[in-house]
N, C-alpha and C positions, 0 to 999 in steps of 0.2 A: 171232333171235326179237325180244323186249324190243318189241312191238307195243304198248305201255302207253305212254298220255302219263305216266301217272301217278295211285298208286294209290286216289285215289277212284276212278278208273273201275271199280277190281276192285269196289268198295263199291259203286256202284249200278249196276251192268253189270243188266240184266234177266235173269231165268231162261230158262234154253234147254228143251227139249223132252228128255226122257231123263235128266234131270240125276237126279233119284231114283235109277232104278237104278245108275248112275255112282258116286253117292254111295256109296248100301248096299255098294256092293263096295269100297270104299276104308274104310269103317269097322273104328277098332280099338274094340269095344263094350267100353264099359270101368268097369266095379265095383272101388273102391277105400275103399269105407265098412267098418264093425263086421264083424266074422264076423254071416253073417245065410245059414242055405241057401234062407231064402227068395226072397231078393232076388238069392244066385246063380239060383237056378232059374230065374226072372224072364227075368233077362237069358239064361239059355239061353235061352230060351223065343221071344226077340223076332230071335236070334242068327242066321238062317236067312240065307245071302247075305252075311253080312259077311265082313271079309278076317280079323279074329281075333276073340277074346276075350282082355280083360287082366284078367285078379284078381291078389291077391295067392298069393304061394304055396301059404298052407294050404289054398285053393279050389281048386287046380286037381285035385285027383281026383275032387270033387264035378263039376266045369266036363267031366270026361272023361266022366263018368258022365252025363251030363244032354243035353249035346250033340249032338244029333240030326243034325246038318250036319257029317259029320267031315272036311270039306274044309278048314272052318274052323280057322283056327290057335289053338293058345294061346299068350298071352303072359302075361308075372310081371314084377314090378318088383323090382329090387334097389336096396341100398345107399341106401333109395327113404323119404322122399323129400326128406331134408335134406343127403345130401350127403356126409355126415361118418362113415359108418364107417370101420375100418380097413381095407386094402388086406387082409390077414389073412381079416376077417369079409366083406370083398365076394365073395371068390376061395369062399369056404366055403357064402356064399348061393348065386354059381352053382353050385356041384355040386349042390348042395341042388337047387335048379332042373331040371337037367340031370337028375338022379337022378328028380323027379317027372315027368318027360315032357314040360316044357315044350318048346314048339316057338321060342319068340323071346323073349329076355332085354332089356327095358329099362333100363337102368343109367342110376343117376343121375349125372354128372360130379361132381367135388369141387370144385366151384363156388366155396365159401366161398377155396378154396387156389388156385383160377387168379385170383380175383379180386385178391386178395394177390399176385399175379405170381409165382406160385410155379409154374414153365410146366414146370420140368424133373420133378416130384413127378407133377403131374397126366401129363406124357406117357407116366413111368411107369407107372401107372395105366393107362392107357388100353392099352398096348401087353399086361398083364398082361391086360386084360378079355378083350383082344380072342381073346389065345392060351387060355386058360382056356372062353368061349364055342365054339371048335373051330367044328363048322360051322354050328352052330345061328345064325339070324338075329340082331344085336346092335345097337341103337337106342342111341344115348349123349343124355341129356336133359342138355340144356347148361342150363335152366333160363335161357331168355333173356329172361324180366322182368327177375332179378338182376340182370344185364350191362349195361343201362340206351345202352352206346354201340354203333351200327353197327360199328365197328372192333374193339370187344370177342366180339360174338356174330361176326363174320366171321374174329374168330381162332380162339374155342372152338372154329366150325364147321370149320376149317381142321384143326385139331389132331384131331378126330375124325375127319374124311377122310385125313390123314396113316397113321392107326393102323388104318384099315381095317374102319371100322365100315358097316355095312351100311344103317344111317338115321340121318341127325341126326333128335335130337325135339325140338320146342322147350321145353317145360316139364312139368312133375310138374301142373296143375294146383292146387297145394298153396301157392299164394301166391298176391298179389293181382293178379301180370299175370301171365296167360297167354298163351297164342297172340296173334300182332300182325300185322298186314299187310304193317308196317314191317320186324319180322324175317324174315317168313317175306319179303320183296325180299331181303333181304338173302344170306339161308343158299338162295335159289335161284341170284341172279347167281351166288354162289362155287359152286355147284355145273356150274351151267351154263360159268363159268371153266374151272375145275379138268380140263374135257373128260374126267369122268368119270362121265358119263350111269348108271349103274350105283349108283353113289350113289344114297341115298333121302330124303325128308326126313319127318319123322311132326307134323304139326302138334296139339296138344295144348293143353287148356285156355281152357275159355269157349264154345268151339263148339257150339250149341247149338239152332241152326233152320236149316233149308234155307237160307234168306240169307244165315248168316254163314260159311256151307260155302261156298257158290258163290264168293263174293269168294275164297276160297283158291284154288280150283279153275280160276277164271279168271286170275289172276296165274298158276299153274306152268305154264296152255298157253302164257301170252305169254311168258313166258321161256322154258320148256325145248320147248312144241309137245304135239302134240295125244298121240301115243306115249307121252309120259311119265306119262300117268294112267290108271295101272294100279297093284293092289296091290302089284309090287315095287319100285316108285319113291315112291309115292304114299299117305300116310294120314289119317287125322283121326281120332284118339281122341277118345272124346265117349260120354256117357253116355244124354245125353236128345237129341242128333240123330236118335236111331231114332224115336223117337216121334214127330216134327214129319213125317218121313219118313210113316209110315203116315197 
């Protein structure tokens, strides 16, 4: 593939025809503010066609309860969203998790400890996420603002392909870069490498109008091709993309 001279093009490629509904099915609709069942219900509400819903945990009975589209998946964020709990308190969030019907567990990487090069802590970690998750769907958020170097997020990303995770995601949202064009080259070539197609990537943070979708969406057909964009390969968590959408 790799049909991209280079990634301005993803930046002002023109809108294609279909790209909406494309979009809404790749959406992880995702509420991560105050306990509020308002603004859960909200987002049920707007939920219809998208690929999940992400709240926090204590939302998700509310998110089962409300959700009218039961196609749609739910997802919960663990260990979410600094990084830093114990391996102990992660393993206990997902049960916790698991135990409320979640369908797909996003975990934060322990970012702060791989960035420290502490690679053999973090593999354990990840190898502990992954058997603890069993088969439910499991997104590892490398949080690749923090990582600042290509060769950095194409190691996290590596190491989370190693351990068998089901999406890399690029970030928590919860810092001041999120999703990049740059990363999200980066964590496709290795995937597109790694000839493990099956692999997913979850693009995260900033995403916010149909323009800044499309540029994602155009980079993963030139790299990985037109098949790879669908919800099991494919996402963009995003709060207020639904709305630019209608």
């Amino acid at each position: 593939m790799h049909n991209i001279q280079n990634i301005e093009t993803a930046r002002t490629a023109p809108l294609e025809p279909g790209l909406s509904a494309l979009l809404r099915g790749l959406i992880d609709l995702t509420y991560l503010g105050e306990d509020d069942n308002n603004a859960i219900d909200e987002l049920c509400a707007k939920a219809k066609g998208v690929a999940a819903v992400c709240v926090y945990p204590q939302a998700i009975a509310r998110v089962k309860e409300q959700l009218s589209d039961k196609k749609t998946k739910i997802a919960t964020v663990v260990n979410f969203p600094k990084g830093n709990s114990s391996l102990d308190i992660v393993l206990q969030e997902i049960d916790s998790a698991i135990a409320l019907h979640a369908d797909e567990i996003d975990v934060v990487l322990p970012y702060h400890d791989f960035i420290n090069g502490q690679f053999h802590e973090v593999n354990q970690f990840l190898t502990a996420v992954r058997k603890r998750c069993g088969s439910k769907v499991l997104k590892i958020i490398i949080e690749s603002g923090a990582l600042h170097k290509p060769a950095l997020i194409r190691l996290a990303g590596q190491m989370v392909i190693d351990n068998g995770a089901d999406f890399i995601k690029t970030s928590t949202g919860k810092i001041e870069v999120g999703a990049t064009l740059d990363a999200a080259y980066t964590l496709l070539t290795l995937i597109e490498q790694s000839k493990n197609p099956a692999i997913g990537l979850k693009l995260s943070g900033g995403i916010r109008t149909v323009a800044d979708a499309h540029a994602y969406v155009y980079l993963a057909r030139a790299v990985m091709g037109e098949t790879w964009l669908n919800a099991r390969t494919l996402r963009i968590g995003a709060s207020r993309l639904i709305d630019d959408l209608e």
